[in-house]
C-alpha positions as a Markdown table, in Angstrom:
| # | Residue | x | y | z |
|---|---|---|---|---|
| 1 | Unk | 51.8 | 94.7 | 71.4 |
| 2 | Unk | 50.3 | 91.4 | 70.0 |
| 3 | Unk | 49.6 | 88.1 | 71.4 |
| 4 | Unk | 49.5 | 85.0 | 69.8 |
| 5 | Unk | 48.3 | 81.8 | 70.6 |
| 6 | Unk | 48.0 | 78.5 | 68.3 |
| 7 | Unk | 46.2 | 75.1 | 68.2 |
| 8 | Unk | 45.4 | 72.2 | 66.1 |
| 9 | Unk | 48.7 | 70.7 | 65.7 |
| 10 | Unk | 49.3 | 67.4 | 65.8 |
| 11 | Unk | 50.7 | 63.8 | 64.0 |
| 12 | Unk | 48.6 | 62.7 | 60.7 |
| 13 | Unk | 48.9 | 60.2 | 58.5 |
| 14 | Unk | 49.8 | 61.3 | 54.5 |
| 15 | Unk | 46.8 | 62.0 | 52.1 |
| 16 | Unk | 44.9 | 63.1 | 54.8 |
| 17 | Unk | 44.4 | 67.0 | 56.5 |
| 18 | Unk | 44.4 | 68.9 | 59.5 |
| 19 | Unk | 43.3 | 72.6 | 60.7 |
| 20 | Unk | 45.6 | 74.9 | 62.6 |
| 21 | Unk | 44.2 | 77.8 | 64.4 |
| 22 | Unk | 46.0 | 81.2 | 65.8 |
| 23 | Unk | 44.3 | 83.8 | 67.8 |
| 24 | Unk | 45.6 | 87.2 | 68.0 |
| 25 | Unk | 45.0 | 89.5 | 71.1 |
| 26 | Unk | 46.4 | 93.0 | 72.1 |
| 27 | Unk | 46.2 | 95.8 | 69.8 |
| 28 | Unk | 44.8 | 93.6 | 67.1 |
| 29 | Unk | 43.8 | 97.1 | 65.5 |
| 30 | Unk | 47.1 | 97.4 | 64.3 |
| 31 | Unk | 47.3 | 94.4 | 62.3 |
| 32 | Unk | 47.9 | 94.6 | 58.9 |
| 33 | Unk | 48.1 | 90.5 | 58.0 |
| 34 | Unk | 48.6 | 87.0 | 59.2 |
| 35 | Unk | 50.1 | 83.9 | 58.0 |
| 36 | Unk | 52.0 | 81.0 | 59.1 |
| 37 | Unk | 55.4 | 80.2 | 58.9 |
| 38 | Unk | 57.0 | 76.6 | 58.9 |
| 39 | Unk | 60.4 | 75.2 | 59.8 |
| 40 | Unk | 61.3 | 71.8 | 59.5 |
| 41 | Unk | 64.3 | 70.4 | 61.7 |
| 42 | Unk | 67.3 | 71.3 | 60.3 |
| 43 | Unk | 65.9 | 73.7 | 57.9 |
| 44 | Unk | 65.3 | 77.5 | 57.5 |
| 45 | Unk | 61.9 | 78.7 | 58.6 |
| 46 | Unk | 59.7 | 79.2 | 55.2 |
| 47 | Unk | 56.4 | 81.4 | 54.5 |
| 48 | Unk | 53.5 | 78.8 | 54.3 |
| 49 | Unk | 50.8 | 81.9 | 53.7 |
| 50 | Unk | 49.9 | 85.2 | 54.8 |
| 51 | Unk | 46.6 | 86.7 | 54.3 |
| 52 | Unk | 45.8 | 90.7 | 54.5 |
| 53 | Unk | 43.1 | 92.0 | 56.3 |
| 54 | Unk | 41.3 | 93.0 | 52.4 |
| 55 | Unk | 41.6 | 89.3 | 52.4 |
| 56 | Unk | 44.6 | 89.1 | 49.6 |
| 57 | Unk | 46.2 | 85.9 | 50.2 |
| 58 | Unk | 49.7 | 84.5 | 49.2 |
| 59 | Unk | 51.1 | 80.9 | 49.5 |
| 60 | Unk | 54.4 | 79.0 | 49.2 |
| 61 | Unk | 54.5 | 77.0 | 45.5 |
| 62 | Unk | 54.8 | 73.9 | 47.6 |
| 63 | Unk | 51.3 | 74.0 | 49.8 |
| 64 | Unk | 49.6 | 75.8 | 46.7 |
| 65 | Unk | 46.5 | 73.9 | 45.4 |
| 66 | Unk | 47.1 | 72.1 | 49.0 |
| 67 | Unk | 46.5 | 74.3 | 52.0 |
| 68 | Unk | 44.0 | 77.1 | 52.5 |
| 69 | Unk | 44.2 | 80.3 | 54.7 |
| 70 | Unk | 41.3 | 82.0 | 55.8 |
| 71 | Unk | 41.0 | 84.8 | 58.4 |
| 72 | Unk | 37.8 | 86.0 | 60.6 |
| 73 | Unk | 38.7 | 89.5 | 61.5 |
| 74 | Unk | 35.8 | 90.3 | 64.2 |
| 75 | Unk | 37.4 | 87.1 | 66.5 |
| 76 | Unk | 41.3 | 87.6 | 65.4 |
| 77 | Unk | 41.8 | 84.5 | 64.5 |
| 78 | Unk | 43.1 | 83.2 | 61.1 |
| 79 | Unk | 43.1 | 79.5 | 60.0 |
| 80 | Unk | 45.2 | 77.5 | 58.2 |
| 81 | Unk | 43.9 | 74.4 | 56.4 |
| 82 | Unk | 45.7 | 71.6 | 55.5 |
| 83 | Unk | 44.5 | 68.8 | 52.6 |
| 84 | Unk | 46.4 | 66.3 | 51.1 |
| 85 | Unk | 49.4 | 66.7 | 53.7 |
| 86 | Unk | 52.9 | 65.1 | 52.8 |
| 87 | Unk | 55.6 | 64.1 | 54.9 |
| 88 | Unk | 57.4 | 66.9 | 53.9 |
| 89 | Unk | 54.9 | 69.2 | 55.9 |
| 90 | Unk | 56.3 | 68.0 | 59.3 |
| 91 | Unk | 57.8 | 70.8 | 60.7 |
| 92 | Unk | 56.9 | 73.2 | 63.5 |
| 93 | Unk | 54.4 | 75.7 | 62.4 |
| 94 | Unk | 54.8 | 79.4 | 63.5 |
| 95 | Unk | 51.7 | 82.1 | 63.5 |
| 96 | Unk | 53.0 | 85.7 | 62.1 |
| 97 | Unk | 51.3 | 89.3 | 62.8 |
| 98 | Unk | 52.5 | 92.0 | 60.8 |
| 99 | Unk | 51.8 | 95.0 | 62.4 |
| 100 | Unk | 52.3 | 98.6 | 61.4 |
| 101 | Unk | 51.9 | 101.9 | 63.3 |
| 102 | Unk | 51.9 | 105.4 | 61.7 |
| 103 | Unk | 53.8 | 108.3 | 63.4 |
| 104 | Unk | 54.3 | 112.0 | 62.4 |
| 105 | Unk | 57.6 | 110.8 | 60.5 |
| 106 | Unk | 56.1 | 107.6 | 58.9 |
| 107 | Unk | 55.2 | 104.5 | 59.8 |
| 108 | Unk | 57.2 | 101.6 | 61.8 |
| 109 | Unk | 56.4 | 97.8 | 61.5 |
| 110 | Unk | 56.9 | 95.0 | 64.0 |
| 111 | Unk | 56.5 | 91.4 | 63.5 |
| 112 | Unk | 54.7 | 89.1 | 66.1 |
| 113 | Unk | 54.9 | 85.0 | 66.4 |
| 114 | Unk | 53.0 | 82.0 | 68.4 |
| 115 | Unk | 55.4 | 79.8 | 69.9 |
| 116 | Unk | 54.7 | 77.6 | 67.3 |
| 117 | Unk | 53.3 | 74.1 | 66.7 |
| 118 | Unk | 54.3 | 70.5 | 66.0 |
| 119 | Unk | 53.0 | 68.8 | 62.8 |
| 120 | Unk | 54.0 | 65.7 | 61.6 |
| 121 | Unk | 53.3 | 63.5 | 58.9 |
| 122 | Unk | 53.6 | 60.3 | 58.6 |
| 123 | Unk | 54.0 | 57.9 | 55.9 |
């Protein structure tokens, strides 16, 4: 299994940008990516971005241009950087582990998450 611990949350003011950090511990070997995950109150939880270990990244149309994943794969950690934050970033902030194990009839995948963190913006 995989563990998942986050920091860097926290209240900022609009325009400005903050760094969220997750480390992943366990059988980290069988990680195939990470990402972050956001839900606001009220509102379904959203992909932000997920990054592969090959370092393909993805990200929401709303944070692109905006936010930055990056992921250090020797310390399990991945990053999520966030510029030019709006108000409507506040939510809580989830970190995501995809992880996939082969066996003699295929492969099964399980997904891991942080217990999330608060970020709010204000205006």
């Amino acid at each position: 299994q995989v563990q998942l611990v986050e920091s860097g949350g926290g209240l900022v003011q609009a325009g400005g940008s903050l760094r969220l950090s997750c480390e992943a511990s366990g059988r980290t070997s069988d990680i195939n990516s990470l990402g972050w995950f956001r839900q606001a109150l009220g509102k379904q939880r959203e992909l932000v971005a997920t990054i592969t270990t090959r370092g393909s990244t993805n990200y929401a149309d709303s944070v692109q241009g905006r936010f930055t994943i990056s992921r250090d794969n020797a310390k399990n950690t991945v990053y999520l950087q966030m510029n030019s934050v709006k108000p409507e970033d506040t939510a809580v902030y989830y970190c995501h582990a995809e992880v996939v194990v082969y066996t003699i009839e295929g492969s099964s995948r399980f997904d891991y998450w942080g217990q999330g963190t608060q970020v709010t913006v204000s205006s």
